[in-house]
C-alpha positions in Angstrom: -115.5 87.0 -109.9 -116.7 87.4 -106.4 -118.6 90.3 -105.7 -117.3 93.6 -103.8 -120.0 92.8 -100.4 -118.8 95.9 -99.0 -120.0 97.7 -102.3 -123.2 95.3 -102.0 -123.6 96.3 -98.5 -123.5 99.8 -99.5 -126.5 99.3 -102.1 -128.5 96.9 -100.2 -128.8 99.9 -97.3 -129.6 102.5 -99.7 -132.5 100.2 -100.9 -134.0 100.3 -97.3 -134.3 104.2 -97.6 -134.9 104.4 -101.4 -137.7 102.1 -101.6 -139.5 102.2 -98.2 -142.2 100.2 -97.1 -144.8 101.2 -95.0 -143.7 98.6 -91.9 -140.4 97.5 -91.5 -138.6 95.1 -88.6 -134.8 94.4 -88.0 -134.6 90.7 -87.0 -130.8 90.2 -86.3 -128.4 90.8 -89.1 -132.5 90.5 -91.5 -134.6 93.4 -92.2 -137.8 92.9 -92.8 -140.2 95.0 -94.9 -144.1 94.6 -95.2 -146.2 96.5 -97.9 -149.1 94.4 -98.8 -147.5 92.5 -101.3 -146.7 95.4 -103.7 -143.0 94.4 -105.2 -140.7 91.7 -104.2 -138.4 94.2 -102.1 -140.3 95.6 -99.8 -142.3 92.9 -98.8 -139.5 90.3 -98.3 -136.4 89.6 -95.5 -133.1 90.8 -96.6 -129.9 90.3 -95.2 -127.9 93.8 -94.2 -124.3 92.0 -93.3 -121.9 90.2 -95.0 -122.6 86.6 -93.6 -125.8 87.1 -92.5 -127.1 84.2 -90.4 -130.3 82.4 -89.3 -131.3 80.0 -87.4 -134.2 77.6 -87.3 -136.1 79.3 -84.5 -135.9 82.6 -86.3 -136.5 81.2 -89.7 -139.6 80.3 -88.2 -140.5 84.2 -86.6 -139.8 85.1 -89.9 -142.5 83.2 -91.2 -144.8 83.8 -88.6 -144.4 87.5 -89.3 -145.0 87.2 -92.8 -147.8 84.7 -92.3 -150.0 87.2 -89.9 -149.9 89.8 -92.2 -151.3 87.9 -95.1 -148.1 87.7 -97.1 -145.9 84.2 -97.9 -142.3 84.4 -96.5 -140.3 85.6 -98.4 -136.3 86.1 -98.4 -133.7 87.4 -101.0 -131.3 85.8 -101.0 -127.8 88.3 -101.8 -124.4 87.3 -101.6 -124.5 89.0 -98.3 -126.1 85.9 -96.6 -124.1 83.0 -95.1 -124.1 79.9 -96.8 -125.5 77.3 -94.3 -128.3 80.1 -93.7 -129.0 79.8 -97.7 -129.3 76.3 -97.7 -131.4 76.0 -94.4 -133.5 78.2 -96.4 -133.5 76.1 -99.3 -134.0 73.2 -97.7 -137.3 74.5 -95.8 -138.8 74.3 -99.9 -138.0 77.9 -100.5 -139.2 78.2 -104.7 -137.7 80.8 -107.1 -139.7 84.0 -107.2 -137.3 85.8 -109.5 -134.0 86.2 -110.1 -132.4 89.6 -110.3 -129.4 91.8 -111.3 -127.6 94.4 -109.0 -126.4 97.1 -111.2 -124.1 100.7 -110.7 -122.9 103.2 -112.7 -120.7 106.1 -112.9 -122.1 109.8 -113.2 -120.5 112.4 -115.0 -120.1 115.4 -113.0 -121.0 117.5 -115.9 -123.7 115.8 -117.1 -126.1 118.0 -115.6 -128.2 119.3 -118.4 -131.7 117.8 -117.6 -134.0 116.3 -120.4 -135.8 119.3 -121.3 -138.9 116.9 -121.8 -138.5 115.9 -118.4 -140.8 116.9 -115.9 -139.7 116.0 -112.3 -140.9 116.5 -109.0 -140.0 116.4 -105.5 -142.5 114.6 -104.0 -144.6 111.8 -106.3 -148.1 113.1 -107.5 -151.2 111.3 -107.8 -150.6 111.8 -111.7 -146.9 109.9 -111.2 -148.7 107.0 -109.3 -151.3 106.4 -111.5 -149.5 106.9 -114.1 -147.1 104.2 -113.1 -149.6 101.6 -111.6 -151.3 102.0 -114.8 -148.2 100.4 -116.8 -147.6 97.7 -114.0 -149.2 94.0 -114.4 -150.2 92.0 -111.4 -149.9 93.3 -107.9 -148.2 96.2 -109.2 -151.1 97.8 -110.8 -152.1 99.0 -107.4 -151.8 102.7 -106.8 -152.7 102.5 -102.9 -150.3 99.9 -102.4 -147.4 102.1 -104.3 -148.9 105.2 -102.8 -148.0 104.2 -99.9 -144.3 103.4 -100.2 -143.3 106.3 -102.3 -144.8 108.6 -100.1 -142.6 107.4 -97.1 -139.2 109.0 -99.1 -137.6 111.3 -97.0 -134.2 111.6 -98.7 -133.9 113.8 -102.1 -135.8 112.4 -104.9 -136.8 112.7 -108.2 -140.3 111.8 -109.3 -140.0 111.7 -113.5 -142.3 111.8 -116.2 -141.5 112.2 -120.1 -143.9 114.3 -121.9 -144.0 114.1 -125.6 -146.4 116.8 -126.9 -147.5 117.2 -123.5 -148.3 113.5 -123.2 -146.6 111.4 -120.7 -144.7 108.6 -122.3 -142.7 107.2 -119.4 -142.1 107.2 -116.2 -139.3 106.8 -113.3 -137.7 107.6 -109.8 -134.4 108.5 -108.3 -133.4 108.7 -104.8 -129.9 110.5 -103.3 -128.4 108.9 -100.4 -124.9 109.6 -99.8 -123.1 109.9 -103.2 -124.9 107.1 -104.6 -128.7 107.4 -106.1 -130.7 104.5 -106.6 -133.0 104.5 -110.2 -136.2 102.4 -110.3 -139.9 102.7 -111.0 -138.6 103.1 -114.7 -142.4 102.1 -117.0 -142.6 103.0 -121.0 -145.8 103.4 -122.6 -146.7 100.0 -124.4 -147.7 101.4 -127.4 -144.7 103.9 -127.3 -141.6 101.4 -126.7 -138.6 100.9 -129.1 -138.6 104.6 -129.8 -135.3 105.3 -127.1 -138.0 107.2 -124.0 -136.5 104.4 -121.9 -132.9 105.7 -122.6 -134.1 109.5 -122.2 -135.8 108.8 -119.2 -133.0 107.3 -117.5 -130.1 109.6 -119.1 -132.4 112.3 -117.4 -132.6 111.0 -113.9 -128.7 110.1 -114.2 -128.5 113.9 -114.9 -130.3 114.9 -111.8 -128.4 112.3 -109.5 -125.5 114.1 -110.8 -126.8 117.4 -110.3 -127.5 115.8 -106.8 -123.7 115.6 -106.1 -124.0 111.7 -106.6 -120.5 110.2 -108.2 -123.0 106.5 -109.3 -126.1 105.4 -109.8 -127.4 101.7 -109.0 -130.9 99.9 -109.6 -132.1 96.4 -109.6 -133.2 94.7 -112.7 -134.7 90.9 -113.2 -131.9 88.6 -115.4 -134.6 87.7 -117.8 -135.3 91.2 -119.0 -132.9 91.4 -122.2 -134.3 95.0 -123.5 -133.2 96.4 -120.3 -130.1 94.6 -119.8 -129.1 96.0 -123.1 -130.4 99.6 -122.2 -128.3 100.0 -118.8 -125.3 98.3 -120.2 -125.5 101.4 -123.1 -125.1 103.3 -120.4 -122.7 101.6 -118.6 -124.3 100.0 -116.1 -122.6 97.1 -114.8 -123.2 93.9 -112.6 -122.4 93.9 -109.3 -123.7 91.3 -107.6 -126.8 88.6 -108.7 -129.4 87.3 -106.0 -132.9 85.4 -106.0 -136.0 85.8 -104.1 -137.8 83.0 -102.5 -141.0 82.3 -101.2 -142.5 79.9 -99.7 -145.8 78.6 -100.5 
């Protein structure tokens, strides 16, 4: 089944604003977002129209930008870009980075009992970005680096943390926008996994996005992750649209 691009459209906006890095550029129907390499996102070009189109000369501005900053090119590739733009891409040697799921869900407008172990806060904490950077791998165990995008939210946000006997166990974010709230961020406790705190701690920010006068809730999840997959679809979650980052070497 083709996918709804104006419902994709609608998510891929939100993103901008939900996840924001600390330099962004609009490059024709691209935008571009720079954040020293922490998360695929924000530090890759992303179409923002149904049909999105480049050409050669600004395939190569893209890389230049990306280049001078210290960063590969990189370009998701949604069903919101053109096809002869995709393969153009392709055919430059583009490699898969990751493959991904787009994801929404309906809120219940009465769900809006929060998760009493919940503790969440307007703006993210030093505790919330440690805590989160400390159950990241790779680039993502940066705090600075996610410092300094979660600190750029301007819209209504939830900064969650699940405290079991006053110790945190997991951790995630929610941003309003518009009737829709995006959910991300979402870490569990290594040693603490299999025990449902993923579940709670999404059930909870679902809550407050509803509380939040949000009718859904989307987020992005990679294809290979079967645990959450099965998590989201529990609470029904379902696929909008698929789409791949590349990058090129």
């Amino acid at each position: 089944m083709e996918p709804d691009l104006a419902l994709v459209l609608e998510c891929e906006r939100r993103i901008v604003n939900a996840w924001p890095a600390p330099a962004t550029l609009l490059i024709g129907d691209f935008v571009l977002r720079f954040a020293g390499g922490y998360s695929g996102r924000a530090n890759s070009a992303s179409p923002l129209k149904a049909g999105a189109a480049l050409d050669d000369a600004t395939l190569d501005l893209i890389e230049e930008l990306y280049r001078a900053e210290g960063l590969p090119p990189c370009i998701r590739l949604t069903p919101l870009i053109a096809g002869e733009t995709s393969r153009r891409i392709l055919a430059r040697g583009y490699a898969l980075k990751d493959a991904s799921f787009g994801l929404i869900g309906g809120l219940d407008p009465g769900a809006r009992a929060l998760e009493p172990d919940l503790q969440i806060e307007a703006r993210a904490s030093p505790e919330w970005i440690a805590g989160v950077a400390a159950h990241q791998t790779g680039l993502k165990t940066n705090a600075v680096n996610l410092a300094a995008i979660v600190e750029k939210v301007r819209l209504p946000a939830a900064f969650a943390t699940l405290l079991i006997a006053g110790e945190p166990v997991a951790y995630g974010m929610s941003v309003a926008e518009r009737g829709m709230a995006e959910i991300g961020s979402v870490v569990v406790d290594g040693a603490r996994r299999r025990q449902g705190f993923g579940r709670r701690i999404v059930s909870g920010l679902m809550a407050w996005a509803a509380s939040q006068d949000c009718a859904s809730a989307y987020l992005q999840v990679d294809r290979t992750n079967a645990a959450a997959l099965e998590l989201y679809a529990g609470l029904g979650f379902g696929q909008v649209y698929a789409y791949e980052t590349r990058i090129l070497a």
